[in-house]
KEDREN-551928 format. One record per residue (C-alpha): residue in three letters; x, y, z. Coordinates in nm, 2 decimals. Layout:
{'Ala' {X Y Z}} ...
END
This chain:
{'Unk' {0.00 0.00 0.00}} {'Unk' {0.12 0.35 -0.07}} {'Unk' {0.32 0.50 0.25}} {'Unk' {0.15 0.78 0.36}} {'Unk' {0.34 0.88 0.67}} {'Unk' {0.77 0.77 0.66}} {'Unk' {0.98 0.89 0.94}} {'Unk' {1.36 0.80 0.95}} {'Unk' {1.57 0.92 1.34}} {'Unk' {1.34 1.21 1.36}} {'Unk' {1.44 1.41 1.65}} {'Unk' {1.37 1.74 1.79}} {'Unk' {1.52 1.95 2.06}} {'Unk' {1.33 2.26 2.19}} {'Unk' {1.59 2.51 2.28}} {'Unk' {1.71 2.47 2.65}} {'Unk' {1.54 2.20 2.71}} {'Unk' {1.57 1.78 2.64}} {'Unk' {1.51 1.59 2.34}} {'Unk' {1.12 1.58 2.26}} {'Unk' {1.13 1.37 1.96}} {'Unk' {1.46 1.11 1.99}} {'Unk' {1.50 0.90 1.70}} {'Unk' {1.11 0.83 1.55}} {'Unk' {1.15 0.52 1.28}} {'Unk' {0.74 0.51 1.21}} {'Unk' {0.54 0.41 0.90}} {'Unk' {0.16 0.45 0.84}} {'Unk' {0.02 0.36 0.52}} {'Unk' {-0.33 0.44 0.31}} {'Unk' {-0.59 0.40 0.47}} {'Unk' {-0.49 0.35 0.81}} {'Unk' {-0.63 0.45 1.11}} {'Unk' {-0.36 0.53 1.38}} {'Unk' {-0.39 0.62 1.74}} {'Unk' {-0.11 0.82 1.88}} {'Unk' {-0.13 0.77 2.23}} {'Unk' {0.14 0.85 2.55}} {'Unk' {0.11 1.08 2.89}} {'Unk' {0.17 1.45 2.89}} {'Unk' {0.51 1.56 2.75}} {'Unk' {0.57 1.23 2.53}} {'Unk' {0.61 1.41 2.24}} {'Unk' {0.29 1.37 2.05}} {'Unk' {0.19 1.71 1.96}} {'Unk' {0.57 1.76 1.84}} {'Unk' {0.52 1.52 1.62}} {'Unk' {0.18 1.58 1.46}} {'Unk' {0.31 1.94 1.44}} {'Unk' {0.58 1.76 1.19}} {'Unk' {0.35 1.63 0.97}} {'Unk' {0.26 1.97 0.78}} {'Unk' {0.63 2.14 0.89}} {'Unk' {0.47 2.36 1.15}} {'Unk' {0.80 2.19 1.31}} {'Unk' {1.11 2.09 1.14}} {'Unk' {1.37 1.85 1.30}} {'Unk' {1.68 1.62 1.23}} {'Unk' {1.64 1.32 1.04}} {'Unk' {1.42 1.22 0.76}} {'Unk' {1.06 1.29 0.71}} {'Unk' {0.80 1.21 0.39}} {'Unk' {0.43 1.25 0.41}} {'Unk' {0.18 1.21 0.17}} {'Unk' {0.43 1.16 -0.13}} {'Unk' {0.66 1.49 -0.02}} {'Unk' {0.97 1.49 0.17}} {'Unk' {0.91 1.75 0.45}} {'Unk' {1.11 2.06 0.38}} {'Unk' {1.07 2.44 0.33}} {'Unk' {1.04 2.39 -0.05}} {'Unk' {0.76 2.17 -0.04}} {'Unk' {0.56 2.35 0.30}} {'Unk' {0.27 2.51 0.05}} {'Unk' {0.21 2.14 -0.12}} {'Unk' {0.24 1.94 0.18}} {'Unk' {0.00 2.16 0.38}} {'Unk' {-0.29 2.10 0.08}} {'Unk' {-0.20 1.72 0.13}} {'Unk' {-0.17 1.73 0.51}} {'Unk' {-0.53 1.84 0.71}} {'Unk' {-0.43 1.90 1.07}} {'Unk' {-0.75 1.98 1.36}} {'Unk' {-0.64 2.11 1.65}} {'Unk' {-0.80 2.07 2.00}} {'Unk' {-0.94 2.37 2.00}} {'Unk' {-1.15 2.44 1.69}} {'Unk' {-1.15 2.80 1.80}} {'Unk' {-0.76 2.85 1.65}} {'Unk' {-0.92 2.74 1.32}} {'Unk' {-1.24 2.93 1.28}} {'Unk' {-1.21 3.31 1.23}} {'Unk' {-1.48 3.39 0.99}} {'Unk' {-1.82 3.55 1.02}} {'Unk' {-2.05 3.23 0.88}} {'Unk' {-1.92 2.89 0.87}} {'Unk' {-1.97 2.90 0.47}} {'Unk' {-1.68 3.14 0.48}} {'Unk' {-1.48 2.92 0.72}} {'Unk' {-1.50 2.59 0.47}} {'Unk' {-1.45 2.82 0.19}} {'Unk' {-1.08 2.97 0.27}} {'Unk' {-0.89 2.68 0.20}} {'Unk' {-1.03 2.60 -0.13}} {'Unk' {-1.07 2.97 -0.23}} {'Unk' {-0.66 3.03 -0.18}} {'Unk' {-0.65 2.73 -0.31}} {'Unk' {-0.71 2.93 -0.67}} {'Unk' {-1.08 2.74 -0.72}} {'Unk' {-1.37 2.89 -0.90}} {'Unk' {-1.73 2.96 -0.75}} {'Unk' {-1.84 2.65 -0.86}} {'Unk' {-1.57 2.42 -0.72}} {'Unk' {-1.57 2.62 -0.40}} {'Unk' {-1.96 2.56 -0.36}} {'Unk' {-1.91 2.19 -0.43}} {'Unk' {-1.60 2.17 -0.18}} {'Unk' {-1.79 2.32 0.13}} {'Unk' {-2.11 2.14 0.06}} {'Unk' {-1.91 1.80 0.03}} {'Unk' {-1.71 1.92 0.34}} {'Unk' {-2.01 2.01 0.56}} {'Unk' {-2.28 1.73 0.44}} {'Unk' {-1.96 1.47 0.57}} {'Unk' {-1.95 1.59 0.90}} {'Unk' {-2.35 1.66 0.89}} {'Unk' {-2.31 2.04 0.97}} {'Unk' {-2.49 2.20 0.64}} {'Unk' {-2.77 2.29 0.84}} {'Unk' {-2.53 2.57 1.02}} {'Unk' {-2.34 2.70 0.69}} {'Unk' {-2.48 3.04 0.73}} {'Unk' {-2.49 3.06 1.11}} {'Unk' {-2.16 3.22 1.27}} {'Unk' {-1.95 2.99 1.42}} {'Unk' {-1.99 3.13 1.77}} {'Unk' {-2.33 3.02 1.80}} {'Unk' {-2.27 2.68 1.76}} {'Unk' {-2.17 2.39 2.07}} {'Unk' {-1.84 2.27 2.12}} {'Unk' {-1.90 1.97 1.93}} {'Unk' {-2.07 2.16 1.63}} {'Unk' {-1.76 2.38 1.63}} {'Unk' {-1.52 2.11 1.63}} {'Unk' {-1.70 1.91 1.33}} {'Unk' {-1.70 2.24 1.12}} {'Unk' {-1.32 2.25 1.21}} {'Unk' {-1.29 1.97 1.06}} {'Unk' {-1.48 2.01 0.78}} {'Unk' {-1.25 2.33 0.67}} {'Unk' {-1.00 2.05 0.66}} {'Unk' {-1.15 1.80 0.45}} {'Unk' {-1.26 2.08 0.23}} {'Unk' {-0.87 2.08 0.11}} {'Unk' {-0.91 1.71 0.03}} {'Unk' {-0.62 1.58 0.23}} {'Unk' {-0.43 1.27 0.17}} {'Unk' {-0.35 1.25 0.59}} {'Unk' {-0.63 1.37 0.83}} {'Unk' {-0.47 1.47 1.17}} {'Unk' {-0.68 1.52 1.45}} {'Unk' {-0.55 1.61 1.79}} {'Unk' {-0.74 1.52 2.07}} {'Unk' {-1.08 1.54 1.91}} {'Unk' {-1.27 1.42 2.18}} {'Unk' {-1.14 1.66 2.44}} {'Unk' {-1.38 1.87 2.61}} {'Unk' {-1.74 1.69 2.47}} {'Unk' {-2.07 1.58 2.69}} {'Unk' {-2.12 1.23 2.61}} {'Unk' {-2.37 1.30 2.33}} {'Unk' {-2.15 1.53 2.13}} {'Unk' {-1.83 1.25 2.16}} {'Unk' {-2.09 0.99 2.00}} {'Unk' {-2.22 1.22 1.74}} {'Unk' {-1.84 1.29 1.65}} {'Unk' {-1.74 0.93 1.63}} {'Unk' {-2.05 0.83 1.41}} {'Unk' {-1.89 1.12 1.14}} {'Unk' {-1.52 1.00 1.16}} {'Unk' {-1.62 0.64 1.13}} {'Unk' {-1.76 0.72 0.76}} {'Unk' {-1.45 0.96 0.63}} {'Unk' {-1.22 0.79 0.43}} {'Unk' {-0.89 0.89 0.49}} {'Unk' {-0.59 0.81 0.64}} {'Unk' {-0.62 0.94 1.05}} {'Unk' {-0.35 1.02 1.29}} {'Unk' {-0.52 1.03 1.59}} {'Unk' {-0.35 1.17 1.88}} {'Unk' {-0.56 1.14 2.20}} {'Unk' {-0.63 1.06 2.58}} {'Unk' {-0.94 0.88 2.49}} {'Unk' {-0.81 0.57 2.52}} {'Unk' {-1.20 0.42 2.40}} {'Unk' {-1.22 0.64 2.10}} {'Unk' {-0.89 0.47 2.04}} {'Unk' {-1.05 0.15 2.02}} {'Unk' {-1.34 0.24 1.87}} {'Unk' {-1.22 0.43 1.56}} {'Unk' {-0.84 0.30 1.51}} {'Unk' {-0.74 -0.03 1.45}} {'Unk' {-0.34 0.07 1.51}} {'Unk' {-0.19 0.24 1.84}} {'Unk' {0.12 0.34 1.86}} {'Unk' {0.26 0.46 2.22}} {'Unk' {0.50 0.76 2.27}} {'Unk' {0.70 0.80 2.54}} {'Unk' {0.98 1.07 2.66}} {'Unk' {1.00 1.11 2.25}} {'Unk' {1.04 0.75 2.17}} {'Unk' {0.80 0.50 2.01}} {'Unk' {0.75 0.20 2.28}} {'Unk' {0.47 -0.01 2.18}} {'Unk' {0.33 -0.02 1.77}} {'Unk' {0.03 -0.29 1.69}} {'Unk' {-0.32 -0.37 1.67}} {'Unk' {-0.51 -0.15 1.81}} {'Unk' {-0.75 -0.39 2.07}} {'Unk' {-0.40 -0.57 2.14}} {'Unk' {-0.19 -0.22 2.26}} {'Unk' {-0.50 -0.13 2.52}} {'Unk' {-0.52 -0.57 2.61}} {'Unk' {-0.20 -0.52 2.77}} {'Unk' {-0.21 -0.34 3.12}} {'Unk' {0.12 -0.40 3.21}} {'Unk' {0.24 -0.19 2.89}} {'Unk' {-0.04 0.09 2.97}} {'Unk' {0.06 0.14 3.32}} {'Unk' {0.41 0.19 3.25}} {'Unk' {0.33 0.45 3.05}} {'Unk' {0.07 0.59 3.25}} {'Unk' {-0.25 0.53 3.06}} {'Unk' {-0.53 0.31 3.14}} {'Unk' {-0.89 0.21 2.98}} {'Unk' {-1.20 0.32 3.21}} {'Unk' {-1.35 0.09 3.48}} {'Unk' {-1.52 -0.13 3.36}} {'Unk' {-1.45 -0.04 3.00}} {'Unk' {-1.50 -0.42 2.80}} {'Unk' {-1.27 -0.43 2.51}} {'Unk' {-1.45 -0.73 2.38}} {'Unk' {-1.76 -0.49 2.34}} {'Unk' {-1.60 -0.29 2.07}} {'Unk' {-1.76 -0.34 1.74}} {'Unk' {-1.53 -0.36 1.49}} {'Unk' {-1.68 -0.18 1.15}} {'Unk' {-1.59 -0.24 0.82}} {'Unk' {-1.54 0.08 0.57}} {'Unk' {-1.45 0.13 0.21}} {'Unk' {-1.10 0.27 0.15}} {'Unk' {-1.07 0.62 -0.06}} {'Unk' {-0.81 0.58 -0.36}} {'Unk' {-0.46 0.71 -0.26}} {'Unk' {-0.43 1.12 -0.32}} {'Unk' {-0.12 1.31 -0.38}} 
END
């Protein structure tokens, strides 16, 4: 399958302080869905910031087709959709229609192709009812799906989501999971939610003190307790593995 994500020794070193990335040999191909999981300070957000060269380290980096470097950050970043936590640092405009528009409209796309793009991108994540609404009025969990749909709007080879359950009522977590379960994309995932690990990725990978210590299945990483608690994570109470329904989906061609 084509490689989507290839990372040779990547390391990175903020100034006066240790290693945050130290040596990252990982692979994800198309169609996967990975879940990047460690405690606070593993190095997860340094790496997803990576992926579209908001960050630039030693070693060797190629994502979606491009090797990661200054000459390639304006391709890269229409191949690479990153959501951050807070869909707040993505949505500045007056009406959601404007939101999901700026990508495709620097993007050098007519009227048409624009229209097509944000009524695509908002239908996926079922937000269309709020196109014209301004993004302030909307919940937490409508603001985070619109966030998303700016994103998908570019038509990304890697989807990037960081932490996308943070902060929802149980409802708004479900409803979010329902509309990630149907795009078809490669996800990095990087999250707390050890569940919505389960539930939506069928590969974890573990991150700890910037080094990768634990890559497989996805139901086989959160089996094993031992490896959670040495790395301070740990399913629910009473969570049941066993419980998770495992969904089939179609896979999108390869982009880029």
């Amino acid at each position: 399958m084509t490689c989507v994500v290839h990372a040779r020794g990547l390391r990175y070193r903020y100034p006066g302080h240790d290693e945050a990335l130290r040596g990252i040999d990982l692979r994800i191909t198309h169609g996967e869905r990975v879940a990047l999981l460690g405690p606070n300070g593993a190095g997860k957000t340094t790496f997803m910031m990576h992926l579209n060269g908001l960050m630039m380290g030693e070693g060797e980096l190629e994502v979606a087709g491009l090797v990661v470097a200054r000459n390639t950050l304006q391709r890269l970043r229409a191949r690479v959709g990153v959501v951050f936590q807070d869909p707040d640092d993505q949505l500045f405009m007056p009406t959601v229609r404007e939101d999901v528009a700026f990508g495709p409209l620097n993007m050098g796309l007519d009227r048409d192709a624009v229209h097509e793009r944000v009524t695509a991108a908002l239908g996926k994540v079922r937000m269309l009812h709020v196109v014209d609404r301004a993004p302030y009025q909307l919940s937490m969990g409508e603001r985070r799906r619109v966030a998303i749909a700016t994103v998908l709007a570019m038509d990304p080879s890697l989807l990037v989501l960081d932490e996308p359950s943070a902060n929802l009522d149980p409802r708004a977590r479900r409803e979010l999971l329902e509309v990630l379960e149907t795009i078809e994309r490669t996800m990095l995932v990087t999250t707390h939610d050890l569940p919505l690990a389960a539930e939506l990725c069928e590969r974890a990978v573990i991150l700890a003190a910037g080094r990768i210590v634990g890559d497989g299945p996805c139901h086989e990483i959160l089996a094993d307790a031992e490896l959670l608690a040495a790395h301070d994570l740990e399913l629910p109470a009473g969570f049941d593995l066993a419980a998770i329904e495992r969904r089939s989906r179609p896979l999108a061609a390869p982009r880029g």
